[in-house]
C-alpha positions as CSV (number, residue, x, y, z in Angstrom):
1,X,109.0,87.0,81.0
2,X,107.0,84.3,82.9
3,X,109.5,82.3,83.3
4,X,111.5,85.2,85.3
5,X,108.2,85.9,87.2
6,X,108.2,82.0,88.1
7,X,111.7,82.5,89.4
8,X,111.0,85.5,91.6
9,X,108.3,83.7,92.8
10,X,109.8,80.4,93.9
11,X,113.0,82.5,95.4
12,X,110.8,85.0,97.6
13,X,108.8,81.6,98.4
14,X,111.9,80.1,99.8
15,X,113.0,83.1,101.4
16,X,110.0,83.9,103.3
17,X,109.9,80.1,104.5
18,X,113.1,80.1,106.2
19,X,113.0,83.5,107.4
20,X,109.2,82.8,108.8
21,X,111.2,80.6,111.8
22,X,112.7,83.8,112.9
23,X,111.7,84.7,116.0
24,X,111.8,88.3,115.4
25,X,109.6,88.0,112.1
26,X,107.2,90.6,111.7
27,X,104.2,90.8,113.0
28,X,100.6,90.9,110.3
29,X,100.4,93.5,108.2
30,X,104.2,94.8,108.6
31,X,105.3,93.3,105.6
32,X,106.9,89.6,105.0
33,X,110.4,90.3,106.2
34,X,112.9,93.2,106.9
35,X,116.5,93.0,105.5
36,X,118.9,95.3,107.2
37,X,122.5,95.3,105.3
38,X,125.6,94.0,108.5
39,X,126.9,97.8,108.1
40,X,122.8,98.8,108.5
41,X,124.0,100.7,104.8
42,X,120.4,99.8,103.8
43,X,117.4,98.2,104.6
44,X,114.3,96.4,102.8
45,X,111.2,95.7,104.0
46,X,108.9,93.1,101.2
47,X,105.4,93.0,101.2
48,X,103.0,91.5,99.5
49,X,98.7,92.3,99.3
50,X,96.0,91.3,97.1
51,X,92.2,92.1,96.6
52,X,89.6,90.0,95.6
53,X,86.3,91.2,93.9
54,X,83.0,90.1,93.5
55,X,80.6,92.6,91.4
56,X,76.8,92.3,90.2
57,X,75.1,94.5,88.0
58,X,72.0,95.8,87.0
59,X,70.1,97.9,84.3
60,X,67.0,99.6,85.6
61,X,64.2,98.1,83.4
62,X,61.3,100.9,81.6
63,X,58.8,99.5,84.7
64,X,61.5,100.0,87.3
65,X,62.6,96.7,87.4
66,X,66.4,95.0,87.2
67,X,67.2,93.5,84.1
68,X,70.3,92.7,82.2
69,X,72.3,91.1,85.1
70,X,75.7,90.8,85.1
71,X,78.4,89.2,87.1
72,X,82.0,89.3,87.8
73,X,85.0,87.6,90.2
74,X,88.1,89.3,89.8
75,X,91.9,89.4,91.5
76,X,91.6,93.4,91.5
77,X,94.8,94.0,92.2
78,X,97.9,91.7,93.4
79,X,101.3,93.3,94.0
80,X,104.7,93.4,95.3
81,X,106.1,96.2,97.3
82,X,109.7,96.5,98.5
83,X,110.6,100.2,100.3
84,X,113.8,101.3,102.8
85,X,116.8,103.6,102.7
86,X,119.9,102.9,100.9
87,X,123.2,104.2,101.8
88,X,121.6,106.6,104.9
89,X,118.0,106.9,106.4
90,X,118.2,110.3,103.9
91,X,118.0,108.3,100.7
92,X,114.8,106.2,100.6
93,X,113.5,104.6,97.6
94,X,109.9,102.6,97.0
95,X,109.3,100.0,94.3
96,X,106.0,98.5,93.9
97,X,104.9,95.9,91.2
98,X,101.7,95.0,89.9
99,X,101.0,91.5,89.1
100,X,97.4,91.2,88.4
101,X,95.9,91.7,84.9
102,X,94.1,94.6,85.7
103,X,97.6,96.2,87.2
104,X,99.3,95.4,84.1
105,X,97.1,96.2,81.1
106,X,97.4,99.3,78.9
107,X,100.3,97.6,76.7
108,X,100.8,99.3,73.7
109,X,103.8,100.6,71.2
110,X,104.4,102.9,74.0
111,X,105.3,100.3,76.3
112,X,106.8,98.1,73.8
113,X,103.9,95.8,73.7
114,X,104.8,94.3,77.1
115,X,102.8,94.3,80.1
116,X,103.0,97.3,82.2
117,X,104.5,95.7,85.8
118,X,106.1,99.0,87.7
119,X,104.2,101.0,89.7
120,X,106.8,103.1,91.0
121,X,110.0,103.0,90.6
122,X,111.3,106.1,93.2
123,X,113.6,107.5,95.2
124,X,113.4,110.0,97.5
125,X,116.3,112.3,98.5
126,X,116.3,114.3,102.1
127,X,118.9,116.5,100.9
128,X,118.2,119.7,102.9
129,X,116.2,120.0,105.9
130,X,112.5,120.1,104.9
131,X,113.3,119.4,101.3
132,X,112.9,116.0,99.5
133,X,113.8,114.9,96.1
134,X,111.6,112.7,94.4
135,X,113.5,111.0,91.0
136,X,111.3,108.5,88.9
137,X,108.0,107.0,88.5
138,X,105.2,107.2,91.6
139,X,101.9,109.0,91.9
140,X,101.5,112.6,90.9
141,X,100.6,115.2,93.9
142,X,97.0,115.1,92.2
143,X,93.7,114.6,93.8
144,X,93.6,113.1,97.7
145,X,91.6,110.1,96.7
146,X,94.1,109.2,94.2
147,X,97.0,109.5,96.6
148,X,95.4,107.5,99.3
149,X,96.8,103.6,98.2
150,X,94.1,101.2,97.0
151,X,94.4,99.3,100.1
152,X,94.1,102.0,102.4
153,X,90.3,103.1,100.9
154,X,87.0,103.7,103.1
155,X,85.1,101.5,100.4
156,X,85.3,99.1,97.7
157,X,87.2,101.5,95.2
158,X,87.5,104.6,94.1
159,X,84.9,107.0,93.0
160,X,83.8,108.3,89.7
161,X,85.2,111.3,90.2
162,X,88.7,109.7,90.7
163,X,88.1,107.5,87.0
164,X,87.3,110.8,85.0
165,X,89.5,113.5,86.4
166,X,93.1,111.7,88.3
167,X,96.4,112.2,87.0
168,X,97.8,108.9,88.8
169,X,101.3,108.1,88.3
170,X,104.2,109.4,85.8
171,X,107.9,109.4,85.2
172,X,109.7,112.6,86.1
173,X,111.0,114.5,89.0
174,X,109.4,116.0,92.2
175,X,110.6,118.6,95.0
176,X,108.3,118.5,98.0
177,X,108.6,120.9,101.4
178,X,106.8,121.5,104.4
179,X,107.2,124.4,106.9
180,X,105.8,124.9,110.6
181,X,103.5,128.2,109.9
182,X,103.1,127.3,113.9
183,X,103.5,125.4,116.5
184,X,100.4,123.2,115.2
185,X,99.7,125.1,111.9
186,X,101.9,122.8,108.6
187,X,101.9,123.6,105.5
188,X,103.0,121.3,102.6
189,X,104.6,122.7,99.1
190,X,104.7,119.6,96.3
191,X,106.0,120.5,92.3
192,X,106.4,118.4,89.7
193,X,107.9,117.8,86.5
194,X,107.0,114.5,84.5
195,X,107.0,113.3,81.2
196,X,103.4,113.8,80.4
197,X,102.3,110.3,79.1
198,X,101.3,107.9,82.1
199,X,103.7,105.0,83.7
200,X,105.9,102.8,81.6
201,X,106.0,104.5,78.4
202,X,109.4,103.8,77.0
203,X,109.2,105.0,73.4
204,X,109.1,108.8,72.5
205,X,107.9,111.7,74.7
206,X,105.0,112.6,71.9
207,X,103.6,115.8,73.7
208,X,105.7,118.3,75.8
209,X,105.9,117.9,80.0
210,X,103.2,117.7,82.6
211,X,103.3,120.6,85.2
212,X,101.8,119.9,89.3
213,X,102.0,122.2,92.0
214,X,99.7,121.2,95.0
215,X,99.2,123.3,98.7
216,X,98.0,122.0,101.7
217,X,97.3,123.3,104.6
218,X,97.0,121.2,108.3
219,X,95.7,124.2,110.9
220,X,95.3,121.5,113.6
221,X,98.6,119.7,113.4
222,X,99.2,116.6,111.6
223,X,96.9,113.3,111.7
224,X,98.2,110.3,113.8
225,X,100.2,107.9,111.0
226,X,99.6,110.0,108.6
227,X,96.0,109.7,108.6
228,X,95.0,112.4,106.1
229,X,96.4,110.1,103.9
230,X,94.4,106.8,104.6
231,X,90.6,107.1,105.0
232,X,88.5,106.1,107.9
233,X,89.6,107.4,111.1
234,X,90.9,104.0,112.8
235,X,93.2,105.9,115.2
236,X,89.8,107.8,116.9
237,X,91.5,111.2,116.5
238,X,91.1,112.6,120.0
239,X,90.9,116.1,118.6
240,X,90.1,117.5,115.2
241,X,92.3,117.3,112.0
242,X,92.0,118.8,108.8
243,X,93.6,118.7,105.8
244,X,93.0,121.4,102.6
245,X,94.5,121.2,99.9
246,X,94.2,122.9,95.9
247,X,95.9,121.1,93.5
248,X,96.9,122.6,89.5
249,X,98.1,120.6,86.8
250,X,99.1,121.7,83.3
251,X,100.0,119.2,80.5
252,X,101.2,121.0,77.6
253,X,100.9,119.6,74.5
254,X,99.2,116.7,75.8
255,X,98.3,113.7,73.3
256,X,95.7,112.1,75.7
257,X,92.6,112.4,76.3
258,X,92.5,112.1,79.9
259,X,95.8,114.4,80.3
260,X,98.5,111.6,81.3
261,X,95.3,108.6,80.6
262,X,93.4,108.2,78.1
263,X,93.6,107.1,74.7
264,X,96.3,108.7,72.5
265,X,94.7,111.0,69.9
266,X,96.3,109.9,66.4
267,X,95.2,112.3,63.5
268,X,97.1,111.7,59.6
269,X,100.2,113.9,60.8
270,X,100.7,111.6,63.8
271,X,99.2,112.7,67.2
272,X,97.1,115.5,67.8
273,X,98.1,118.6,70.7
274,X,96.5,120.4,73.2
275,X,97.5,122.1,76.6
276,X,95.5,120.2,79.1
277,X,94.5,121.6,82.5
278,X,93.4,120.1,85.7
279,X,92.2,121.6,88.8
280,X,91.7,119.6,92.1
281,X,90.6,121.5,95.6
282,X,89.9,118.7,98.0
283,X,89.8,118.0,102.2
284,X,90.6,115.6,104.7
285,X,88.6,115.9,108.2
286,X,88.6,113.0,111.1
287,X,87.7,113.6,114.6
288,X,86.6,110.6,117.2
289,X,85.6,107.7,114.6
290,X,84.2,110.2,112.2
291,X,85.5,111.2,108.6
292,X,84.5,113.3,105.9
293,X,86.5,113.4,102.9
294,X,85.1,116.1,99.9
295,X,86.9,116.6,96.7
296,X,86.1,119.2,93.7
297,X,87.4,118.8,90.5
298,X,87.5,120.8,86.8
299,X,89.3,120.1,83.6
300,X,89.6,121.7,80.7
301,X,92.0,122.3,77.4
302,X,92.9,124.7,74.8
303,X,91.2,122.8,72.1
304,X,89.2,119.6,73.6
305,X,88.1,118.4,69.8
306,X,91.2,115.9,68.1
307,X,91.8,117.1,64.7
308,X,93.3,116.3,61.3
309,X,95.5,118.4,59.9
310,X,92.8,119.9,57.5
311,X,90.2,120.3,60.6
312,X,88.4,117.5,60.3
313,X,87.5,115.9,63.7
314,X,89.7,112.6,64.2
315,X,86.8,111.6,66.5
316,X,88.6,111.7,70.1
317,X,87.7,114.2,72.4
318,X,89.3,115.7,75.6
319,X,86.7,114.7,78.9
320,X,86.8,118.2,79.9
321,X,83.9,119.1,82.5
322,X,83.8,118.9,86.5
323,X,83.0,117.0,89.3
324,X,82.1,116.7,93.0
325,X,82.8,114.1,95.3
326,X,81.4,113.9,98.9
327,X,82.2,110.8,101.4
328,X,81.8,110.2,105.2
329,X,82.2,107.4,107.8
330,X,81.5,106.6,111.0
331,X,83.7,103.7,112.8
332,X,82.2,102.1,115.7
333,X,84.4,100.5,118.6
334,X,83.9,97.4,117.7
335,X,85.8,98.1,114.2
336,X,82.6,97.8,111.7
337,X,82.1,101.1,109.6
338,X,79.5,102.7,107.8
339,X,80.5,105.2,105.2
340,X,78.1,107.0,102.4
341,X,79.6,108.7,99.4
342,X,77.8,110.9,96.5
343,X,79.7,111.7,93.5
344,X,78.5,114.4,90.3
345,X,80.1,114.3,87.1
346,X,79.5,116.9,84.7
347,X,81.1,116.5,81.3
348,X,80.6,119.0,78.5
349,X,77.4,117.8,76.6
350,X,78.4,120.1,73.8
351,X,81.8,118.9,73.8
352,X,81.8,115.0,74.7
353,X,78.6,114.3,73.9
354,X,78.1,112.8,78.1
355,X,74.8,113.0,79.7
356,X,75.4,113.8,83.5
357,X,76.3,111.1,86.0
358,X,75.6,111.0,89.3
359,X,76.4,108.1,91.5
360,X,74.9,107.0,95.3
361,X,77.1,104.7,97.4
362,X,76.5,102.8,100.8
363,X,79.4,101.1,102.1
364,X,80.1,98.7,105.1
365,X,83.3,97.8,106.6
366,X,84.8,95.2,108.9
367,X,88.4,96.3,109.6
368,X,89.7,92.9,111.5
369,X,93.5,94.2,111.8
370,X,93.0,97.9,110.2
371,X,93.9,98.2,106.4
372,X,96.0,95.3,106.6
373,X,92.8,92.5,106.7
374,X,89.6,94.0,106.3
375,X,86.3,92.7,104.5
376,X,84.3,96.1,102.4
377,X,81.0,95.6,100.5
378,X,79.0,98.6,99.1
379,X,75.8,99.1,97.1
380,X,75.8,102.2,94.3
381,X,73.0,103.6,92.5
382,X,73.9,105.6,88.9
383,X,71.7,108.0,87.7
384,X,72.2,108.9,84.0
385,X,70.6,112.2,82.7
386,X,68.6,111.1,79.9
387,X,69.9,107.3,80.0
388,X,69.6,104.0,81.8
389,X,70.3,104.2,85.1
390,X,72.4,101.2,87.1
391,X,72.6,99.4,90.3
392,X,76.2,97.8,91.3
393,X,77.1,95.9,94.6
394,X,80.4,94.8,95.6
395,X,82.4,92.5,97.5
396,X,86.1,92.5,98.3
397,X,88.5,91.0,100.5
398,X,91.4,92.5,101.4
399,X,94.7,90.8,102.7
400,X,98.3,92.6,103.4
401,X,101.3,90.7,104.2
C-alpha cells in the first residue's frame, strides 16, 4: 500500500512540475491543475490542502491554578481532492482522500483492517431539472457545521456539539431538489438512504439503513459562492442572508453508539440493535462582515443501554442527550476576524453516566487569500459539572493548493 501511495505521489509530483510552466496554470487556491479531455467529454480539477496543529492543555488545579500541561504538534488533516463532470457538465463526480493519520484511522474488521483513505467517493447526477442524484460515499445532509469542509471553518475546528451529535459521511444514495417559492425565497429538499455504519466499511451491513431528510429554507435569496455553506462572511454580504434549516435522521437497527460513529456494541449473540434518532435544527446568517451561525441538536433511541441476550448490560451505551451551539464573527477590512462560539452539551446522566459540558471559545483569524491560506488560533474554556474543568489553545495553519 505504501509503495502505491509513493507512486501516486512521485507521478502527481512530476505532473504538477511540468504542467506549473503553463502559462494558463491556475491561480492560488484553485487547485494544482485542470484537465479538460480534447472532446471537453470530462474535466478534472486536482487539489491538494493540509493543516497543521499546535495544541496546549490544561487542568484547572483545586486553588485555581493550571496544572497537568500537555502538548501536541499534529498534521490534522492532509488530503487529496480531485472533482469535474464526466461524459456532460450533468454528471459530476467528487473524490477526496485522506492521507494523514488522523484522516485514516478507525481500521477495523469492518474495513478489512486497512487504513480508511476515501472520503467520498460520489457522483452526482442532474438528471431532471432541479433534481440531482447523489450515488456513493460523501457527507450526510446532517448538521451545517458538519457540512461546512474542515478548511472552510470560522475557527480552529469544530465544536463539541459537532463531536457528540454529527452523522458525517456514509455509503448510500441521495436525491436532493430545490424550488424558487419566489423570486428571492429557495427552498432546498435533501433525502437519503445509506448503509448505516460510517465510511469504508466493506464487510457486512450489521444493523438495517440510515434514513435523512433535511429542509431549508433561504427567504433572502441565496449567499454569494455559496456562503451559507462556508463560515465567516468574506464576501461582505451587501444585504442580509439567511439560511434555516431542520434536519431528521433515523438509523434503524443501528449497532453504534454514536448512530453511523461510535463504537460497535458487541453483546454474546454478536451486535446489539436499536433505532437511533437524530434531530438537528440549525441557521446560517451573514450580512456586511458579520456572521452568526446557531445549531440545536437532540438524540435519542429505542433502547440507549447495550444488552446481552439475557439482559445483562454489555457496558456500551447510546450518547443520547442534546446540545446547543452558538457562534459569531465579525471580519474587519483588513481580513483579520474575531469570532466567539459557546457550545452546551447535555447527555443523559441517568443514561451515560456524563456530567454536563459546556465549552467557551475565542477565536482569531487572519485570512491572507480567504479559506485557501489563512492562519486561526483560539483559546476554549471547558466547564465540567461536577468535574475538572480545562483550558485548550490552538494554533493552525492552513494551506490549499
Amino acid at each position: 500500500m505504501k509503495s502505491k501511495l509513493l507512486a501516486l505521489g512521485l507521478t502527481l509530483l512530476i505532473s504538477i512540475s511540468s504542467y506549473s510552466q503553463e502559462p494558463n496554470a491556475p491561480a492560488f487556491g484553485k487547485g494544482l491543475f485542470n484537465l479538460v479531455g480534447k472532446d471537453s467529454s470530462f474535466t478534472m480539477k486536482i487539489a491538494t490542502r493540509m493543516q497543521l496543529l499546535a495544541i496546549a492543555e490544561w487542568d484547572e488545579g483545586a486553588d485555581g491554578g493550571l496544572v497537568n500541561p500537555e502538548q501536541n504538534f499534529l498534521v490534522r488533516r492532509a488530503r487529496l481532492k480531485f472533482d469535474g463532470f464526466a461524459y456532460s457538465p450533468k454528471l459530476k463526480y467528487k473524490i477526496e482522500l485522506g492521507l494523514s493519520n488522523r484522516d485514516i484511522s478507525g481500521g477495523s474488521e469492518f474495513t478489512r483492517n486497512t487504513p480508511r483513505y476515501i472520503l467520498d467517493a460520489v457522483v452526482m447526477w442532474n438528471f431532471h431539472e432541479n433534481f440531482e442524484l447523489w450515488v456513493g460515499q460523501t457527507k450526510l445532509p446532517g448538521n451545517i457545521e458538519r457540512v461546512i469542509s474542515s478548511g472552510n471553518l470560522q475557527q480552529v475546528d469544530r465544536s463539541l456539539l459537532n463531536s457528540r451529535f454529527n452523522i458525517d459521511r456514509d455509503i448510500g444514495i441521495q436525491l436532493r431538489h430545490h424550488t424558487k417559492l419566489s423570486d428571492k425565497f429557495l427552498m432546498r429538499e435533501k433525502l437519503a438512504i445509506s448503509q448505516g455504519e460510517g465510511r469504508n466499511i466493506t464487510e457486512g451491513n450489521l444493523g438495517g439503513h440510515q434514513y435523512t431528510a433535511r429542509l431549508e429554507f433561504l427567504p433572502f435569496g441565496t449567499f454569494k459562492s455559496k456562503g451559507d455553506y462556508s463560515a465567516a462572511d468574506l464576501k461582505r454580504e451587501e444585504k442580509p442572508k439567511l439560511m434555516l434549516a431542520a434536519t431528521y435522521d433515523m438509523n434503524k437497527d443501528a449497532v453504534k453508539t454514536r448512530s453511523n460513529l461510535g463504537s460497535y456494541m458487541a453483546n454474546d449473540v454478536g451486535f446489539y440493535e436499536t433505532d437511533i434518532n437524530t434531530l438537528f435544527i440549525d441557521a446560517m446568517f451573514k450580512y456586511n462582515g458579520f456572521s452568526l451561525m446557531g445549531e440545536y441538536a437532540k438524540r435519542d433511541a429505542d433502547d440507549p443501554i447495550a444488552k446481552n441476550s439475557d439482559g445483562t448490560p454489555t457496558g456500551d451505551i447510546v450518547q443520547v442527550g442534546n446540545g446547543l451551539n452558538l457562534q459569531t464573527g465579525y471580519l474587519f477590512k483588513n481580513n483579520w476576524e474575531v469570532s466567539g462560539r459557546y457550545t452546551n452539551i447535555v447527555l443523559d446522566e441517568n443514561i451515560t453516566g456524563r456530567n454536563p459540558e459546556t465549552q467557551y471559545t475565542l477565536g482569531l483569524s487572519k485570512y491572507i487569500v480567504g479559506h485557501k491560506l489563512k492562519v486561526q488560533t483560539d483559546l476554549s474554556y471547558l466547564s465540567v459539572d461536577g468535574g475538572s474543568d480545562r483550558l485548550m489553545y490552538r494554533l493552525q495553519l492552513d494551506v490549499h493548493f
